[in-house]
N, C-alpha and C positions, 0 to 999 in steps of 0.2 A: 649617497656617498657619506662616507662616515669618518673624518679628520682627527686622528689622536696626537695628541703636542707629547713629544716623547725628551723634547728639549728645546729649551728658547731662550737662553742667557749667553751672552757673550764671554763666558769664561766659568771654569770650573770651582766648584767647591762641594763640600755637605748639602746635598737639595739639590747643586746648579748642574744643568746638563746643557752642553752647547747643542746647536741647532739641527732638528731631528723631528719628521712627521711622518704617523702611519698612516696612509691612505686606505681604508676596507682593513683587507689581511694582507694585502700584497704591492704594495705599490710603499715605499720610503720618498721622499721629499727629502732631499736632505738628509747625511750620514754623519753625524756627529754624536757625539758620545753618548746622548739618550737613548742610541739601540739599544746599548749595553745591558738595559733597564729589559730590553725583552726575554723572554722563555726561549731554549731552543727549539721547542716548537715552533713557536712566533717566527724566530729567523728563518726558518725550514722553510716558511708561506710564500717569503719575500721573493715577487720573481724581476721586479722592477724597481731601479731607481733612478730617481730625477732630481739632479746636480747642479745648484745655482751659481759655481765655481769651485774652484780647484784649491781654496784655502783648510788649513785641518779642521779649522774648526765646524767644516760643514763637509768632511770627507774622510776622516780619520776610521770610521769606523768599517766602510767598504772591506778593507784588506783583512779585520780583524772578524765581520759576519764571514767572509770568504773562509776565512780561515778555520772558523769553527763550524761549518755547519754545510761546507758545499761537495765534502766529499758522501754527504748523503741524499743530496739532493741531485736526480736526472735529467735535468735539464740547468745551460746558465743562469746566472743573472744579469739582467741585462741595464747597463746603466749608460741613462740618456742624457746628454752635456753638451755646451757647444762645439764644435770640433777645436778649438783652440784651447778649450780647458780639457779633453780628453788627450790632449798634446801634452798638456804639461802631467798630467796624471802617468799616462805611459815612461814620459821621459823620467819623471824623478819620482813617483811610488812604483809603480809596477816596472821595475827595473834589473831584478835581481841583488841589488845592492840595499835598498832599500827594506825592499818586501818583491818575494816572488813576481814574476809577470803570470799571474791567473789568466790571461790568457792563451797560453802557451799548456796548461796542466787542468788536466792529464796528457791532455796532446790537442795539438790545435785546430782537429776536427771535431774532439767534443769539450770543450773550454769549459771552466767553471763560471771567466768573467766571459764576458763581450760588449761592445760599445755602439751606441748608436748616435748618431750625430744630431742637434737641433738645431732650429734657429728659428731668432723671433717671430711671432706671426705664423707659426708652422703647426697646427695642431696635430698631436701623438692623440690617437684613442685606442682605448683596450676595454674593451666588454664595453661598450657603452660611455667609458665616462673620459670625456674631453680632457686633454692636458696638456696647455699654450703656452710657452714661452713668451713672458714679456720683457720688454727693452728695461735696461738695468745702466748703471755708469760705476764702477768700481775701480779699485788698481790694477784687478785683470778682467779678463774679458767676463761676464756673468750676464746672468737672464732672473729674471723673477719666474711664477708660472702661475696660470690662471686654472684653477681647478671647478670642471663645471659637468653637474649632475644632472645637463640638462633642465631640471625644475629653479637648482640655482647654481651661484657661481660663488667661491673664495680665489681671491688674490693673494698673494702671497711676492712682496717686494724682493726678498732675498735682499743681500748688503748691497747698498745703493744710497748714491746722495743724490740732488735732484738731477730728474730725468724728464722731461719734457713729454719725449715720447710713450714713456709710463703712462702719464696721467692720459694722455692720447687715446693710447690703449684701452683703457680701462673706462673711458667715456664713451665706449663705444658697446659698451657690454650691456645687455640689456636687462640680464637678471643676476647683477650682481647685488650680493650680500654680505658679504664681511672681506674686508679689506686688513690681513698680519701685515705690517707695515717696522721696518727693523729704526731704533732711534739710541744712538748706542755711546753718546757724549752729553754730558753736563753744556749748557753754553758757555761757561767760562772756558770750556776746553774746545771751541770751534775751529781754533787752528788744527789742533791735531785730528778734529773730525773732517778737516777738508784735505788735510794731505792724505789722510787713508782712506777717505772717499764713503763717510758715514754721514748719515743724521744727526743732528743735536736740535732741542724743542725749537727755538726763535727759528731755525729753517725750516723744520716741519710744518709751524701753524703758519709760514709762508707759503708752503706748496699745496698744505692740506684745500685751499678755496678752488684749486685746480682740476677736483676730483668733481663731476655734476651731477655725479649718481648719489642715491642713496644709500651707506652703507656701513656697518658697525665696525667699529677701528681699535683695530687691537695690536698692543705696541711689542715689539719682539727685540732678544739682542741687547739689551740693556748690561751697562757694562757693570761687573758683579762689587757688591757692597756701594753702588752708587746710585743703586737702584730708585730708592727714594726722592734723591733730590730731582733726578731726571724727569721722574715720573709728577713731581709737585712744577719743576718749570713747564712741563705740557700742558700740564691743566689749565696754570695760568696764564699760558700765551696760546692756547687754541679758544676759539669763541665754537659754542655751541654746544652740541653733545661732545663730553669731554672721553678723548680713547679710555679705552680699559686696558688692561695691563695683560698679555698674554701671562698662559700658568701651566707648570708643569703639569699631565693629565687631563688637561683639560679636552672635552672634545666637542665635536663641532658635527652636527648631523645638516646636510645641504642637498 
């Protein structure tokens, strides 16, 4: 399996693409503005995607691949969510009001969109390569997902402050290898990272001893131009192998 970071910063600018990975050719993690960064060919591929919640910054881009590239493509795309974040997607993007309901068009026996539902602990596999929902804690309902090539495995938190049952999950994995993990507030800003239900370092290297496995840690979601300082309080409040800093393009063979 083959992980392309097509976006990993909690907000836009010059460089920053909010949160977006290609899995092979066909498989999206997350919709956020880094597709944008694809070829229409690239879009053409995508026949899958899997939705950590229903915020834009990790969904915005669904309506706008749909929109360029599905009236040539014969078959939907199928995007996989918990059934309460594909509730609020239908209700307030694919509305008509908003943006079309692609599932409805061309007509609703051959759709461009369709939805499938998940839930934690439930693995989806397609050719071979496993992809698990794990337990998440956010302002709405979301899932992290455990992507596994069989030989190894990547995690992926999606936005989440601690979770208990995460690190649960994930101690249970037997060949996991890299753990994206999102940390998306300074610590002088932990109130506003707990009422929207994020990370900041001094929680992080609290939770990070929780994890039993061994596994390379790579920091995602950093909130834009304050990247620096966030990434300097991790260093120095994690003991041990200190995370790396997720990067646009970067890819990940597992």
């Amino acid at each position: 399996m083959k992980l392309r970071i097509l976006g990993c910063s909690g907000g836009i600018a010059a460089g920053l693409r909010t949160t977006s990975m290609l899995l092979d050719h066909d498989i999206l993690i997350d919709a956020g503005t880094g597709v944008g960064d694809l070829t229409l060919a690239e879009m053409r591929r995508i026949d899958h995607a899997f939705i950590t919640h229903s915020h834009l910054d990790h969904t915005v881009s669904i309506p706008f691949l749909l929109d360029s590239v599905a009236g040539t493509r014969g078959h939907p795309l199928t995007v996989y969510a918990l059934a309460e974040t594909i509730a609020i997607l239908q209700e307030h993007m694919f509305n008509w009001k908003l943006w079309p309901d692609f599932t409805q068009i061309p007509n609703a026996e051959f759709p461009w969109l369709r939805f499938q539902p998940v839930a934690p602990g439930k693995t989806v596999e397609l050719n071979g390569r496993k992809i698990t929902p794990l337990p998440a804690r956010h302002t709405v309902p979301a899932v992290g997902y455990l992507l596994d090539s069989g030989k190894a495995s990547l995690a992926y938190s999606g936005d989440t402050i601690d979770c208990p049952e995460f690190w649960e999950a994930l101690n249970e994995v037997e060949n996991l290898r890299h753990l994206i993990i999102e940390t998306s507030f300074a610590n002088e800003e932990n109130d506003i990272a707990h009422a929207s239900r994020h990370y900041y370092p001094a929680l992080l290297a609290e939770q990070l001893p929780m994890l039993l496995k061994q596994a390379e840690i790579h920091i995602t979601h950093l909130g834009p131009g304050d990247q620096p300082r966030i990434l300097s309080e991790i260093r120095a409040a994690v003991h041990g192998t200190a995370p790396s800093v997720l990067a646009l393009g970067q890819l990940f063979e597992f």
